[in-house]
PDB file of N, CA, C and O in Angstrom:
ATOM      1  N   UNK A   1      -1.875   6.557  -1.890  1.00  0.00           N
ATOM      2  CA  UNK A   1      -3.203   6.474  -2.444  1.00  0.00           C
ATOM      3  C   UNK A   1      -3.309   5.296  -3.412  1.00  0.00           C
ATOM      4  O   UNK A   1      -4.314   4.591  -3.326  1.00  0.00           O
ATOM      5  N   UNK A   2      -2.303   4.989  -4.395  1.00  0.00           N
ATOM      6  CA  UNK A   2      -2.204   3.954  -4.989  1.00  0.00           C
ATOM      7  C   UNK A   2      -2.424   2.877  -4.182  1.00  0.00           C
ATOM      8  O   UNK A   2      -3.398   2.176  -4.454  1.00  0.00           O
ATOM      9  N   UNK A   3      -1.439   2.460  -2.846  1.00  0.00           N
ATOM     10  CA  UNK A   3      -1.852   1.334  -2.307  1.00  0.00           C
ATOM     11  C   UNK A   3      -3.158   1.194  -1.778  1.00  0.00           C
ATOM     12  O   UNK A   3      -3.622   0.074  -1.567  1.00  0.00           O
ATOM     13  N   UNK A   4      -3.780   2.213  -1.549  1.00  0.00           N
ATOM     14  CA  UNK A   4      -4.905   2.315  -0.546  1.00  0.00           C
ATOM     15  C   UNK A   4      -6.379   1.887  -2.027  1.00  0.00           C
ATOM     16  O   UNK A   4      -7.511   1.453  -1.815  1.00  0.00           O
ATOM     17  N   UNK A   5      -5.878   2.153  -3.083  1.00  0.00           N
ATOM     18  CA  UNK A   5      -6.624   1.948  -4.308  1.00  0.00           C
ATOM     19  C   UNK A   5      -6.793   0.306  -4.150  1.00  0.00           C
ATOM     20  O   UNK A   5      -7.759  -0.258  -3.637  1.00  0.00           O
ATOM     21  N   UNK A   6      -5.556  -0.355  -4.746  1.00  0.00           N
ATOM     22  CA  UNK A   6      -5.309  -1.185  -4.707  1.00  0.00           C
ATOM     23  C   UNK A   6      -6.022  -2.421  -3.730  1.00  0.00           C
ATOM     24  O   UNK A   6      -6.491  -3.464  -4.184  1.00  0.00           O
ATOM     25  N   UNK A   7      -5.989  -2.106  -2.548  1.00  0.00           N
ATOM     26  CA  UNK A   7      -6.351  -2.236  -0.842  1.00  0.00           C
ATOM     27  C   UNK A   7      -7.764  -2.537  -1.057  1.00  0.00           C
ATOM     28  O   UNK A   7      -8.289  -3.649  -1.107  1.00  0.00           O
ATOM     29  N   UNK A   8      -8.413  -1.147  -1.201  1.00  0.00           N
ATOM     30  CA  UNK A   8     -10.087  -1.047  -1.748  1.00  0.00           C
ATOM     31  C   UNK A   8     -10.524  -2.223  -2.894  1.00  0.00           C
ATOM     32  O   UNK A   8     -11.582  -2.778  -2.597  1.00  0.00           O
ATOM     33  N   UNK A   9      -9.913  -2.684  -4.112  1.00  0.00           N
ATOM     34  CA  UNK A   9     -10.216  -3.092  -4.996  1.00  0.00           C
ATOM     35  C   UNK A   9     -10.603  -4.668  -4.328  1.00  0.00           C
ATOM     36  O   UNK A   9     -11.666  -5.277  -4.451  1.00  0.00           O
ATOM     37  N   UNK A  10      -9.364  -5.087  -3.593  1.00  0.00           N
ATOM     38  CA  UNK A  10      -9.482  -6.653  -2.859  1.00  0.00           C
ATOM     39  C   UNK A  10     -10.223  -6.757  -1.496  1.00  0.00           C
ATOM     40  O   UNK A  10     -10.642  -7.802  -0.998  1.00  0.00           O
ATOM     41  N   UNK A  11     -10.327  -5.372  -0.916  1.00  0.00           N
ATOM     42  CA  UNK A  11     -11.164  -5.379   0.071  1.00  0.00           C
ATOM     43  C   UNK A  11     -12.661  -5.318  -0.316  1.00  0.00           C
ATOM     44  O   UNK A  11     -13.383  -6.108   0.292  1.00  0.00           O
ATOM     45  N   UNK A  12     -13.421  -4.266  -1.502  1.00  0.00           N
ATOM     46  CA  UNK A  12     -14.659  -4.450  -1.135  1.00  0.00           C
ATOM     47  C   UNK A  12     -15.565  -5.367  -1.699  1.00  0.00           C
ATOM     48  O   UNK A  12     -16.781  -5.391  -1.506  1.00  0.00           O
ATOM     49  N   UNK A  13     -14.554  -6.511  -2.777  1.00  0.00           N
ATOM     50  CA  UNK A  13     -15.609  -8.115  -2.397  1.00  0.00           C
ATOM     51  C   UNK A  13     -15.934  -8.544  -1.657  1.00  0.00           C
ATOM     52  O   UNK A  13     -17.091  -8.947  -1.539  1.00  0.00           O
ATOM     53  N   UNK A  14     -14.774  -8.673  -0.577  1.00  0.00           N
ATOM     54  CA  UNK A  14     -14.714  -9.029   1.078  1.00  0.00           C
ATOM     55  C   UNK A  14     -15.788  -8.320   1.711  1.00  0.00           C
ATOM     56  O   UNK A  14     -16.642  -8.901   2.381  1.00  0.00           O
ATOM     57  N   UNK A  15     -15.775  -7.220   1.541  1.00  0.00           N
ATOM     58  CA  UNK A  15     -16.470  -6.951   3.230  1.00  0.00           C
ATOM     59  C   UNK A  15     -17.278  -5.628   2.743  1.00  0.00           C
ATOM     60  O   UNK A  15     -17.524  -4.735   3.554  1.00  0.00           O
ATOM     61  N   UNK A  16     -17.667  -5.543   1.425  1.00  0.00           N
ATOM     62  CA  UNK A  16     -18.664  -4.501   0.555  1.00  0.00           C
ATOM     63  C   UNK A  16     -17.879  -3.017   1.087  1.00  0.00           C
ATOM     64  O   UNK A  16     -16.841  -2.861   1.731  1.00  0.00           O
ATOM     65  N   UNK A  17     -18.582  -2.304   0.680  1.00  0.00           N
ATOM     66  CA  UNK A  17     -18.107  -0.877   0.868  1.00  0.00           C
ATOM     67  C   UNK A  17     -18.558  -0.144   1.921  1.00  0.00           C
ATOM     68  O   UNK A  17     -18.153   1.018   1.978  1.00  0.00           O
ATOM     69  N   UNK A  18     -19.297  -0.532   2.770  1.00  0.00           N
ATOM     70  CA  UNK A  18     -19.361  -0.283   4.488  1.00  0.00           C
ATOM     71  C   UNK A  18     -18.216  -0.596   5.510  1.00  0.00           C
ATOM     72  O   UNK A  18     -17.802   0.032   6.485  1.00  0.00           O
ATOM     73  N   UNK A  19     -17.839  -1.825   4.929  1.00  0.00           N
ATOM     74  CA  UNK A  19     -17.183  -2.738   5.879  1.00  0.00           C
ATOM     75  C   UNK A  19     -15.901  -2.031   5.552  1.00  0.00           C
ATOM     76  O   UNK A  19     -15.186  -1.681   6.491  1.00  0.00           O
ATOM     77  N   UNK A  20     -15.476  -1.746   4.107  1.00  0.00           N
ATOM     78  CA  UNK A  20     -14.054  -1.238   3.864  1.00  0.00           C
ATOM     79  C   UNK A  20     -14.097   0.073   4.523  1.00  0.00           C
ATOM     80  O   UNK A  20     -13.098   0.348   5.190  1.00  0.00           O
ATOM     81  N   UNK A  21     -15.076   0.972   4.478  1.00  0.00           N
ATOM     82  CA  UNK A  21     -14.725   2.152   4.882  1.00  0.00           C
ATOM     83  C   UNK A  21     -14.648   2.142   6.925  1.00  0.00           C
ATOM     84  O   UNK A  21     -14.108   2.953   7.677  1.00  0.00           O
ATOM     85  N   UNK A  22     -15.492   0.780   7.262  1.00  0.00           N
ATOM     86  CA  UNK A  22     -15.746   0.931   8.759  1.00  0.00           C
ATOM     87  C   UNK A  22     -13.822   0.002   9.534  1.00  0.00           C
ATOM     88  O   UNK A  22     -13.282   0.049  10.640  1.00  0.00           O
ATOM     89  N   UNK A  23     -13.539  -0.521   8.531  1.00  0.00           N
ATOM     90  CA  UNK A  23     -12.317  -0.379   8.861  1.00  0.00           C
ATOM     91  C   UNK A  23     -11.084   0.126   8.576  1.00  0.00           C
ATOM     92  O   UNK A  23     -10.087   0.133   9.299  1.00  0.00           O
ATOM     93  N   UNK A  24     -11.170   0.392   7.881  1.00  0.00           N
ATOM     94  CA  UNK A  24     -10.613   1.906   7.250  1.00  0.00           C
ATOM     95  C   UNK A  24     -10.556   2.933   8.645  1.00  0.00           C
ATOM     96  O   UNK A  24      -9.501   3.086   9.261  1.00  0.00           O
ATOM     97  N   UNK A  25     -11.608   3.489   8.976  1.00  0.00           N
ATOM     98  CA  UNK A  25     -11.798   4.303   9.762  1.00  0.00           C
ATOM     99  C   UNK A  25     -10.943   3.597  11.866  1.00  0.00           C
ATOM    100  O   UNK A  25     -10.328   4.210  12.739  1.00  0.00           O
ATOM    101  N   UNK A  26     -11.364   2.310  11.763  1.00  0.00           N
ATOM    102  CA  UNK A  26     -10.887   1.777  13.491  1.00  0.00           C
ATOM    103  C   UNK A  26      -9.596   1.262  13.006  1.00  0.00           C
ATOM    104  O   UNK A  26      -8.859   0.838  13.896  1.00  0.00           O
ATOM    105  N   UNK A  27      -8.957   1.175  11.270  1.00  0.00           N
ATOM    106  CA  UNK A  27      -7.948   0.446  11.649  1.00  0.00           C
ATOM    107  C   UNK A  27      -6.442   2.007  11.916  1.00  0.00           C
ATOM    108  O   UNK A  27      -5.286   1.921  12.332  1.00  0.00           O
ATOM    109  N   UNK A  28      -7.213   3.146  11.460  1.00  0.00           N
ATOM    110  CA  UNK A  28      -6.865   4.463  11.425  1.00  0.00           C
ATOM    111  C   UNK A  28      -6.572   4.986  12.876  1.00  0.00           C
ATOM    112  O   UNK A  28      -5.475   5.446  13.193  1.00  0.00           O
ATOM    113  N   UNK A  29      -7.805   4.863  13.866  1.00  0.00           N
ATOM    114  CA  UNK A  29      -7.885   5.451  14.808  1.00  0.00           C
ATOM    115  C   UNK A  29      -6.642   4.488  15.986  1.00  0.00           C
ATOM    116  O   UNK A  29      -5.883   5.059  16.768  1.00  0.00           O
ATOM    117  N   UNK A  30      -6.749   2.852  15.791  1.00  0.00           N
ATOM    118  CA  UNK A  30      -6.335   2.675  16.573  1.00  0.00           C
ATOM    119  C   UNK A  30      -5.057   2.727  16.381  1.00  0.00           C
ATOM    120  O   UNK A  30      -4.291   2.692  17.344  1.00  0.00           O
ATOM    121  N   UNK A  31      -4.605   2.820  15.092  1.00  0.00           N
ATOM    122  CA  UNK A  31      -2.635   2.797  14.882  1.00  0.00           C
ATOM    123  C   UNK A  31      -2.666   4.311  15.436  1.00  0.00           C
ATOM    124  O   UNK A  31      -2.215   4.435  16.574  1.00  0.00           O
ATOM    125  N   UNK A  32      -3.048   5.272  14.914  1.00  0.00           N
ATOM    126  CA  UNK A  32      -2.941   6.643  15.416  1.00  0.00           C
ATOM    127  C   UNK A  32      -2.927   6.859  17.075  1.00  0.00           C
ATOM    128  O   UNK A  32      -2.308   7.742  17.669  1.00  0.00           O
ATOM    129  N   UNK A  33      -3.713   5.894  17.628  1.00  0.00           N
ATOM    130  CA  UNK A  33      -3.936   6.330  19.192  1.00  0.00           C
ATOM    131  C   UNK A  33      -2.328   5.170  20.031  1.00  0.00           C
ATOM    132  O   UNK A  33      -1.734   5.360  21.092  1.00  0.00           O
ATOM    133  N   UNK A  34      -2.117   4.015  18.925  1.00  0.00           N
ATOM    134  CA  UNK A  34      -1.047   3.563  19.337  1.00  0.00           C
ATOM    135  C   UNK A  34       0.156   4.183  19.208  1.00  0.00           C
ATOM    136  O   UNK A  34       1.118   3.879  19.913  1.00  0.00           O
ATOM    137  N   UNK A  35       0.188   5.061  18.336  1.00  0.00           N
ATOM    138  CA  UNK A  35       1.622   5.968  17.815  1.00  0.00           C
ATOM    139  C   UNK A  35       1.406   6.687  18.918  1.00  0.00           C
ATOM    140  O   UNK A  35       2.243   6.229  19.696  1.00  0.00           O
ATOM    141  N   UNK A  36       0.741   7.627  19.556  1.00  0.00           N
ATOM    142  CA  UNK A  36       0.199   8.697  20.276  1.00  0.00           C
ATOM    143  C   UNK A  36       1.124   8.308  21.860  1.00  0.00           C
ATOM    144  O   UNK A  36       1.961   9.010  22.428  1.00  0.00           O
ATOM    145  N   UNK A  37       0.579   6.905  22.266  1.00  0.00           N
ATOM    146  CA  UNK A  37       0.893   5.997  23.310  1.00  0.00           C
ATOM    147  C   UNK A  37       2.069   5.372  23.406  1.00  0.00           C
ATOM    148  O   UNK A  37       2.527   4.694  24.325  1.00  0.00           O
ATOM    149  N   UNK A  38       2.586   5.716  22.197  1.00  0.00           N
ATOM    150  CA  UNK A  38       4.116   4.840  21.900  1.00  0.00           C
ATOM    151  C   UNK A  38       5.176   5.815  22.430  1.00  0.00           C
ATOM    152  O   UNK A  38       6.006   5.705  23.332  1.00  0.00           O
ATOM    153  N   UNK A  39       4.849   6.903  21.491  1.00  0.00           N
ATOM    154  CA  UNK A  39       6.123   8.303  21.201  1.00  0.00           C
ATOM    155  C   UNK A  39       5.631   8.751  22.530  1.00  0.00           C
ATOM    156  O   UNK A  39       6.122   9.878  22.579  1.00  0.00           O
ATOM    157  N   UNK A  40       4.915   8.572  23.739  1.00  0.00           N
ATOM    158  CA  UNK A  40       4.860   9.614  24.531  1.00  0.00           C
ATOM    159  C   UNK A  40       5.701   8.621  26.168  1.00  0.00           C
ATOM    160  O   UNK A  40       6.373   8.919  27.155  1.00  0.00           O
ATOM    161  N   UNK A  41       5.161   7.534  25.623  1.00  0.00           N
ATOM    162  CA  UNK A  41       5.992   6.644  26.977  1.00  0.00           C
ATOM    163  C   UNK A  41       7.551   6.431  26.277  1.00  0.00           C
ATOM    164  O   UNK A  41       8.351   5.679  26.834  1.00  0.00           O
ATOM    165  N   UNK A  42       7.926   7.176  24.975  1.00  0.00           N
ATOM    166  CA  UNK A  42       9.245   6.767  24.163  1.00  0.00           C
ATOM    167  C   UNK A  42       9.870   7.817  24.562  1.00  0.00           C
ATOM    168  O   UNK A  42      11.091   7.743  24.701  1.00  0.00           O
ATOM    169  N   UNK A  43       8.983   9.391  24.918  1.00  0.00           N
ATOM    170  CA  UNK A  43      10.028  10.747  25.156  1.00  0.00           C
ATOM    171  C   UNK A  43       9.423  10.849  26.476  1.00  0.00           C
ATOM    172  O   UNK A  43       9.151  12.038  26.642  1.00  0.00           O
ATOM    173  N   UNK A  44       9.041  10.079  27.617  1.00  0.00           N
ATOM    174  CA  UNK A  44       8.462  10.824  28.891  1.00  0.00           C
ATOM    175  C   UNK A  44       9.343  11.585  29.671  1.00  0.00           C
ATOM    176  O   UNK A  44       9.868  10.791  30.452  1.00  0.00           O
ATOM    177  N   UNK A  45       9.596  12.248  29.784  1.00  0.00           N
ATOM    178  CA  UNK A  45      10.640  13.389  31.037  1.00  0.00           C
ATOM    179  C   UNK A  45      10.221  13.578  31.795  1.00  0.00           C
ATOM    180  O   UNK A  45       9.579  14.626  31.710  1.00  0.00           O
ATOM    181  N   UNK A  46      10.148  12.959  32.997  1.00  0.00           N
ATOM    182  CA  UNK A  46       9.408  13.868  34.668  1.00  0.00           C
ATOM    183  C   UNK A  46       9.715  14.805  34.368  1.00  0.00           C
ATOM    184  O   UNK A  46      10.844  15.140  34.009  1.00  0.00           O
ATOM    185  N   UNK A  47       8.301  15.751  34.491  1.00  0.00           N
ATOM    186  CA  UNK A  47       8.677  16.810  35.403  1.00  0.00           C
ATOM    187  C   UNK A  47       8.491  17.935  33.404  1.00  0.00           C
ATOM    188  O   UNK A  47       8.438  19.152  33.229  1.00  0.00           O
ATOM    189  N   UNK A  48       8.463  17.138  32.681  1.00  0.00           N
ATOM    190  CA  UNK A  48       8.715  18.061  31.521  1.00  0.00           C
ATOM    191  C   UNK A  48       7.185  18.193  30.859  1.00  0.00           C
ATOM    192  O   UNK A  48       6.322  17.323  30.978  1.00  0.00           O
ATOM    193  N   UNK A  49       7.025  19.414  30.159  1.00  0.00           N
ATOM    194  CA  UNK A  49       5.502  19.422  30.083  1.00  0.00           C
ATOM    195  C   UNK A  49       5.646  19.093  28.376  1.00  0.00           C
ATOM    196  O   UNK A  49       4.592  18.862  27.784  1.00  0.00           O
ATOM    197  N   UNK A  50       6.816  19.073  27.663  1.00  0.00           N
ATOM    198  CA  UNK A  50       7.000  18.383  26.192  1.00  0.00           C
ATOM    199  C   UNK A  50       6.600  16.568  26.380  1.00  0.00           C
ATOM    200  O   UNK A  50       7.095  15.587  26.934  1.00  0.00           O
ATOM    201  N   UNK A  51       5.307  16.926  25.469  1.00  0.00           N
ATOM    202  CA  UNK A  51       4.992  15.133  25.437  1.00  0.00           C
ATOM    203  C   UNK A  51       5.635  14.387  24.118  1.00  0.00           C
ATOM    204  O   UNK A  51       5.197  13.322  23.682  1.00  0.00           O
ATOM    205  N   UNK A  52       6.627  15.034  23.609  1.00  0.00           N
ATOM    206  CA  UNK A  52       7.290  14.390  22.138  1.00  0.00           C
ATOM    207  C   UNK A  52       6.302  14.639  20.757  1.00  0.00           C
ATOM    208  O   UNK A  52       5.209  15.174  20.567  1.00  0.00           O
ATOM    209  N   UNK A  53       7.070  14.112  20.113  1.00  0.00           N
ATOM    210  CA  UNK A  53       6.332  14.602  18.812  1.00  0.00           C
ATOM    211  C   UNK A  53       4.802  14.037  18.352  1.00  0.00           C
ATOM    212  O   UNK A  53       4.398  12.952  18.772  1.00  0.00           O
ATOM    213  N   UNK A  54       4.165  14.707  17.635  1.00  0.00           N
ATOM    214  CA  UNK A  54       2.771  14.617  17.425  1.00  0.00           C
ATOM    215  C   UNK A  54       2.877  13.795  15.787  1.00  0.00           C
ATOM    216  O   UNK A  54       3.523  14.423  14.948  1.00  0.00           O
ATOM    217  N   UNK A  55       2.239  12.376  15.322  1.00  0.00           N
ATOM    218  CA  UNK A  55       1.957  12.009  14.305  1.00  0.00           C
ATOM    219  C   UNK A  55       0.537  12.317  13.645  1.00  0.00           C
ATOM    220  O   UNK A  55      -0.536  12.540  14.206  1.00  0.00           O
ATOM    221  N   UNK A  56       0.945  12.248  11.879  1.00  0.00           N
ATOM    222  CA  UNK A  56      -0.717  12.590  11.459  1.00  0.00           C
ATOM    223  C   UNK A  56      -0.707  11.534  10.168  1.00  0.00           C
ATOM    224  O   UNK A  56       0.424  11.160   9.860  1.00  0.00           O
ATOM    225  N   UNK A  57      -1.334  11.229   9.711  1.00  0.00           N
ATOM    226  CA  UNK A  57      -1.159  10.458   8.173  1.00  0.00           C
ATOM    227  C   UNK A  57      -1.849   8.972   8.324  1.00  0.00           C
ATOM    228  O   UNK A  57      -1.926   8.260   9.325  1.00  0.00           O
ATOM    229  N   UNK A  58      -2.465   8.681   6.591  1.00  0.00           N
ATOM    230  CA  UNK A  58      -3.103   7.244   7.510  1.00  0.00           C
ATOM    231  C   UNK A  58      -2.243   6.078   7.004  1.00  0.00           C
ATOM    232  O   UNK A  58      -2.609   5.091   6.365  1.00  0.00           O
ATOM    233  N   UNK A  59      -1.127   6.382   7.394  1.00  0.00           N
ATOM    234  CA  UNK A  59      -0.445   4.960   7.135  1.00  0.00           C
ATOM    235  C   UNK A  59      -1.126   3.767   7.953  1.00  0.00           C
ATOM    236  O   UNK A  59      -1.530   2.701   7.490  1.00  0.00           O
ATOM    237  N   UNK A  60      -1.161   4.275   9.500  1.00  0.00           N
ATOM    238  CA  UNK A  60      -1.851   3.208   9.859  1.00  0.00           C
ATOM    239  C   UNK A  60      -3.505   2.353   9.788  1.00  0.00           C
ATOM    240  O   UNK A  60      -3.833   1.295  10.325  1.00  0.00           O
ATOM    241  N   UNK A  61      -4.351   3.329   8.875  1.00  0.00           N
ATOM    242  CA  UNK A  61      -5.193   2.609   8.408  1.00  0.00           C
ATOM    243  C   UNK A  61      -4.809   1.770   7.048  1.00  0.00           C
ATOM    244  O   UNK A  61      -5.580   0.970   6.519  1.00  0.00           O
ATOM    245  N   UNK A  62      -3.633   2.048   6.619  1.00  0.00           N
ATOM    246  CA  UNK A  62      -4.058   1.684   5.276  1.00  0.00           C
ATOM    247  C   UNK A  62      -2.689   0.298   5.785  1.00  0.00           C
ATOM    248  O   UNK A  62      -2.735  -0.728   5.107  1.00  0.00           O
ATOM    249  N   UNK A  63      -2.143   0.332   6.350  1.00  0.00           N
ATOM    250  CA  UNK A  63      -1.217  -0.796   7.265  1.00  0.00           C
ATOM    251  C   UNK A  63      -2.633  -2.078   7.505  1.00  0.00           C
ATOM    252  O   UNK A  63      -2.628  -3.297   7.331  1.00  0.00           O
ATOM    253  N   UNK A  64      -3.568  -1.276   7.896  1.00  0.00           N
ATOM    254  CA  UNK A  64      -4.238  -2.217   8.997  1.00  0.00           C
ATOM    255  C   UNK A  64      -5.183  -2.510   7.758  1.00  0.00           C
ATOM    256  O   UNK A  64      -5.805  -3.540   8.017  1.00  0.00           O
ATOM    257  N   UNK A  65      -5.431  -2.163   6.889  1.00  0.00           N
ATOM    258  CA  UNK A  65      -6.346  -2.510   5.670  1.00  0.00           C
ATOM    259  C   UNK A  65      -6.044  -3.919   5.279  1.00  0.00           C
ATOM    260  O   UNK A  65      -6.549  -5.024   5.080  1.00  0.00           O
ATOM    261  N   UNK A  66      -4.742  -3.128   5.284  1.00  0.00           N
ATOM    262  CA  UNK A  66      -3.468  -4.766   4.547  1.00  0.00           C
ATOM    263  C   UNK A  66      -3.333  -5.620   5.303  1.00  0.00           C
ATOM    264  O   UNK A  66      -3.054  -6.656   4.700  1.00  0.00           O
ATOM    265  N   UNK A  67      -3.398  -5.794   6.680  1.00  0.00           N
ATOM    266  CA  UNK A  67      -3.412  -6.648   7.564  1.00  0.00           C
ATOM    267  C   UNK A  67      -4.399  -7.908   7.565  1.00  0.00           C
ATOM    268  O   UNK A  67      -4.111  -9.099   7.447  1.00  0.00           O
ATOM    269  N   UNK A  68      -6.186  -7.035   7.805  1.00  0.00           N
ATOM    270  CA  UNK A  68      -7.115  -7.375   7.619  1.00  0.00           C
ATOM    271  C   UNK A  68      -7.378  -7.919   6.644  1.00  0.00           C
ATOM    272  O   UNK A  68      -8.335  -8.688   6.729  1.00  0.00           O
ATOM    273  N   UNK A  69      -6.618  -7.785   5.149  1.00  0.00           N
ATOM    274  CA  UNK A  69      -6.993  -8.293   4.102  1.00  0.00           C
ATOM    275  C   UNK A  69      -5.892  -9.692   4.281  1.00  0.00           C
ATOM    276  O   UNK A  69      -6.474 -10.773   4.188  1.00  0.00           O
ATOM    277  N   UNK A  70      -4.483  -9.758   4.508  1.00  0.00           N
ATOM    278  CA  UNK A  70      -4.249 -10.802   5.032  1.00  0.00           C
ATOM    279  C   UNK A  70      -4.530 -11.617   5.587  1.00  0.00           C
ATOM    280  O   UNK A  70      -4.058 -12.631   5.073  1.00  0.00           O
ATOM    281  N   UNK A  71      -5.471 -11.961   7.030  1.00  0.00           N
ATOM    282  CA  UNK A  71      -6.126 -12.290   7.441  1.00  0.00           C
ATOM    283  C   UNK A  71      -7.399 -12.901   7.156  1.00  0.00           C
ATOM    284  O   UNK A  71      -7.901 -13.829   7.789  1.00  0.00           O
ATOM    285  N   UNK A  72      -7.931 -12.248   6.052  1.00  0.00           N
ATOM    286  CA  UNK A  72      -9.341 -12.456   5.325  1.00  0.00           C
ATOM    287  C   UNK A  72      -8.814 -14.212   4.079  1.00  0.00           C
ATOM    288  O   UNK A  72      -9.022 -15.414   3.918  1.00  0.00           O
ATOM    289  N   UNK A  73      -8.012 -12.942   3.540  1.00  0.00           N
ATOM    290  CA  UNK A  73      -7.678 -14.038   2.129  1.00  0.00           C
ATOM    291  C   UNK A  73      -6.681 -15.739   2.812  1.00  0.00           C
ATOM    292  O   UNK A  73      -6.445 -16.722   2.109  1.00  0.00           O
ATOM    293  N   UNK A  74      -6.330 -15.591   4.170  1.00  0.00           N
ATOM    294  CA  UNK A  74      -5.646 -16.632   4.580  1.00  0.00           C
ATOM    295  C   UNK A  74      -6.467 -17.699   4.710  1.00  0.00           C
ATOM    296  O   UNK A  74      -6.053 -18.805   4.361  1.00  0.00           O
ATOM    297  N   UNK A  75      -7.922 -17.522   5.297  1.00  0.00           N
ATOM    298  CA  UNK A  75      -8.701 -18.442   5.624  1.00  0.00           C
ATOM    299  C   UNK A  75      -8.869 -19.481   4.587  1.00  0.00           C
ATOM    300  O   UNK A  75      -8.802 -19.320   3.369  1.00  0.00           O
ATOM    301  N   UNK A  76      -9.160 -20.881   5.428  1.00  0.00           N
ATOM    302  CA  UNK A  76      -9.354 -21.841   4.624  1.00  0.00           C
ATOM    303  C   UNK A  76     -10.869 -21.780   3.849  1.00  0.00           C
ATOM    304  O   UNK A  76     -10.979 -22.415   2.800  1.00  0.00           O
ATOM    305  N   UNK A  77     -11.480 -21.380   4.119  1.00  0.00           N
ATOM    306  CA  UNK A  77     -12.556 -21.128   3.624  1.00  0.00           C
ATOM    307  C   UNK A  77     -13.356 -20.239   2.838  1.00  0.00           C
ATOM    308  O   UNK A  77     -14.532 -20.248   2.474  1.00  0.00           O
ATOM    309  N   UNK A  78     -11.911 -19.097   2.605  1.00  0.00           N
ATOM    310  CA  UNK A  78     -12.607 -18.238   2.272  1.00  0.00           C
ATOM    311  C   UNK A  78     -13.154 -18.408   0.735  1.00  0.00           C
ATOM    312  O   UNK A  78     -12.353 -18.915  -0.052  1.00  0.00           O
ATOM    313  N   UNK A  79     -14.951 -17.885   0.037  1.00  0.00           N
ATOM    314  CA  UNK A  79     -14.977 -18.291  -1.032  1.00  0.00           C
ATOM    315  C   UNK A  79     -15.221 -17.208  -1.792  1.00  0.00           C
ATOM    316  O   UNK A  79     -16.335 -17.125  -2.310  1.00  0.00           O
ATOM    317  N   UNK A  80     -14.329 -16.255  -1.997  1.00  0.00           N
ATOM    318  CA  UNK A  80     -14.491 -14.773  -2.492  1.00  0.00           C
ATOM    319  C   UNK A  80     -13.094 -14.986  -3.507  1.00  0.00           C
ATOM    320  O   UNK A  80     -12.924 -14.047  -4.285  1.00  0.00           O
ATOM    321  N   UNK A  81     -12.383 -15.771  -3.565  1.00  0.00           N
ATOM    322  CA  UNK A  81     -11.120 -16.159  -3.960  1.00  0.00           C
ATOM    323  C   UNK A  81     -11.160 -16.379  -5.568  1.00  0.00           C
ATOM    324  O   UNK A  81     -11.787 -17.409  -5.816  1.00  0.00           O
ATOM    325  N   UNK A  82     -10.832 -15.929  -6.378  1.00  0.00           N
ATOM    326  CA  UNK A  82     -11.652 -15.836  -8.047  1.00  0.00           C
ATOM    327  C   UNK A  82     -10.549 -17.107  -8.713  1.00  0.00           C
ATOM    328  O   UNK A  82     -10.800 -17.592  -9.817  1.00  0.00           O
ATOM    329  N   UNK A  83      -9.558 -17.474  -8.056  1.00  0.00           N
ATOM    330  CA  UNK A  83      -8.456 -18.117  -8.304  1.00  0.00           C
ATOM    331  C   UNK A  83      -8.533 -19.257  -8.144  1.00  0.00           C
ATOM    332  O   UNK A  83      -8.014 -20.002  -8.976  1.00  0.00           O
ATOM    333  N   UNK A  84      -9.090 -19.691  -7.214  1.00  0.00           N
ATOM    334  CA  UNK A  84     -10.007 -21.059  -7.052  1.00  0.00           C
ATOM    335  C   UNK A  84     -10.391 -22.194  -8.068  1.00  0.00           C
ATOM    336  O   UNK A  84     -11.101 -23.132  -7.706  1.00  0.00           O
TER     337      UNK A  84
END
């Protein structure tokens, strides 16, 4: 929660508080649906009806927060930069 604080503070100059929560939310769904897709082609067994273990937690939104904010603050242009 701390990082995800943290995350929020540099994210919603960037991209206001719609934008943080609207990726927040797809950067959540899609690490979650990639874990889902990972661990199940990682334990597949013909023939076995165990699809491996089930993940929950939003590391991967708050991964993909940090990503996005990497991405943001890299640009040459960006002018949200107080350091400037």
């Amino acid at each position: 929660m701390w990082c995800l604080w943290n995350l929020g503070l540099l994210a919603e100059p960037l991209l206001g508080s719609a934008g943080v929560l609207a990726a927040y939310i797809l950067t959540g769904a899609a690490g979650n649906l990639l874990s889902t897709f990972v661990s199940r082609l990682w334990h597949y067994v013909p023939g076995d009806p165990y699809f491996g273990p089930v993940g929950a937690g939003a590391s991967g939104a708050v991964f993909g927060l940090a990503g996005l904010l990497i991405v943001l603050l890299n640009r040459r242009d960006c002018r949200c930069r107080r350091w400037n």
